[in-house]
N, C-alpha and C positions, 0 to 999 in steps of 0.2 A: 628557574627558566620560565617565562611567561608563556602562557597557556595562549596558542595561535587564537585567530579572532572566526567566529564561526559565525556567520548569516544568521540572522535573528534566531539567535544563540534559544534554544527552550524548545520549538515548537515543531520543528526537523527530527531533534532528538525521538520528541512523541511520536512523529508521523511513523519514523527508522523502526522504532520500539513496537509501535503497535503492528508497523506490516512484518516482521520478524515472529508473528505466531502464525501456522500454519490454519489454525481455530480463525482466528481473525479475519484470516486475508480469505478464506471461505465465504465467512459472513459477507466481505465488501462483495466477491462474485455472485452472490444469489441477490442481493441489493443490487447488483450493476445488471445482471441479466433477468430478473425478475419483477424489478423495482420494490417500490417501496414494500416496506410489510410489516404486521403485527410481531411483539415479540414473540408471541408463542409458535407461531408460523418458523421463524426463525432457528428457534430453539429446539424446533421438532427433528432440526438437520442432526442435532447433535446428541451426543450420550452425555453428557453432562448434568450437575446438578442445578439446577436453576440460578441460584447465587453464583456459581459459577459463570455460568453462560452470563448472569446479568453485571459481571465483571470485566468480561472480555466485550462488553458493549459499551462498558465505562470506558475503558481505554483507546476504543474506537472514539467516543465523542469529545474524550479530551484531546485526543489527535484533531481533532475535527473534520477527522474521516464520512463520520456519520450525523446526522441529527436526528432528533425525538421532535412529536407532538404528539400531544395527548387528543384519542378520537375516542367519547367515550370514557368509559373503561379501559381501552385498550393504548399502548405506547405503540406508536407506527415511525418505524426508522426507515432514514432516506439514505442514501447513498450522496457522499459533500466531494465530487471530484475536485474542488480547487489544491488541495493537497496533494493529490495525485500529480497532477498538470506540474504544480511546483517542486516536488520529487523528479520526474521525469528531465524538467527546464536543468536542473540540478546537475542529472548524470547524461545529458545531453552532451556534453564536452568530454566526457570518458567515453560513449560512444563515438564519435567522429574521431578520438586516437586509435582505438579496437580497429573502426573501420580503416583507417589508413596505415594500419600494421598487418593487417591480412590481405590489402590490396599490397604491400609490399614483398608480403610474404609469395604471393602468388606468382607476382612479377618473376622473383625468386627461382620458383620452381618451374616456371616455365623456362626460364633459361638455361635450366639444368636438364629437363628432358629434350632441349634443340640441342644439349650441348653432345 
């Protein structure tokens, strides 16, 4: 059976992968509402070992969640919304079925409390 054909097949997967860590999808909130920051800044959120922490940042930047540049000594990670935007563009169409299945549902139950 041929395997269905998936939107630039590779990079969805990363994006899927890497917001599926709870660890992760923290780091993107403190990037999204703090902006940019040092890894150590970062790192301080969590109980983690270092290599650790600087593993879940790997898989953040091969999603291309995030990016690095070096300030210094110090690696300062940004926040990459275009992955976001195109996760979102993605489940955009499963939203608008939800919503016209609860506006039906509703329909629904109001005809049943006039009835």
């Amino acid at each position: 059976m041929a395997r269905p054909s998936v939107v630039a097949d590779g990079i969805e997967d990363r994006v899927f992968a890497a917001l599926a860590s709870p660890v992760r999808r923290e780091v993107l909130r403190l990037l999204r509402d703090d902006g940019p920051q040092p890894v150590q800044q970062l790192a301080d959120h969590f109980e983690m070992a270092r290599p650790s922490f600087s593993e879940q940042l790997r898989v953040l930047r091969d999603a291309g969640l995030v990016s690095e540049r070096k300030e210094g000594r110090q690696r300062i990670y940004r926040l990459e919304p275009v992955p976001l935007a195109e996760v979102q563009d993605w489940l955009s169409p499963y939203e608008r079925f939800w919503r016209e299945r609860m506006s039906e549902l509703g329909k629904v139950l109001d005809r049943m409390e006039d009835a």
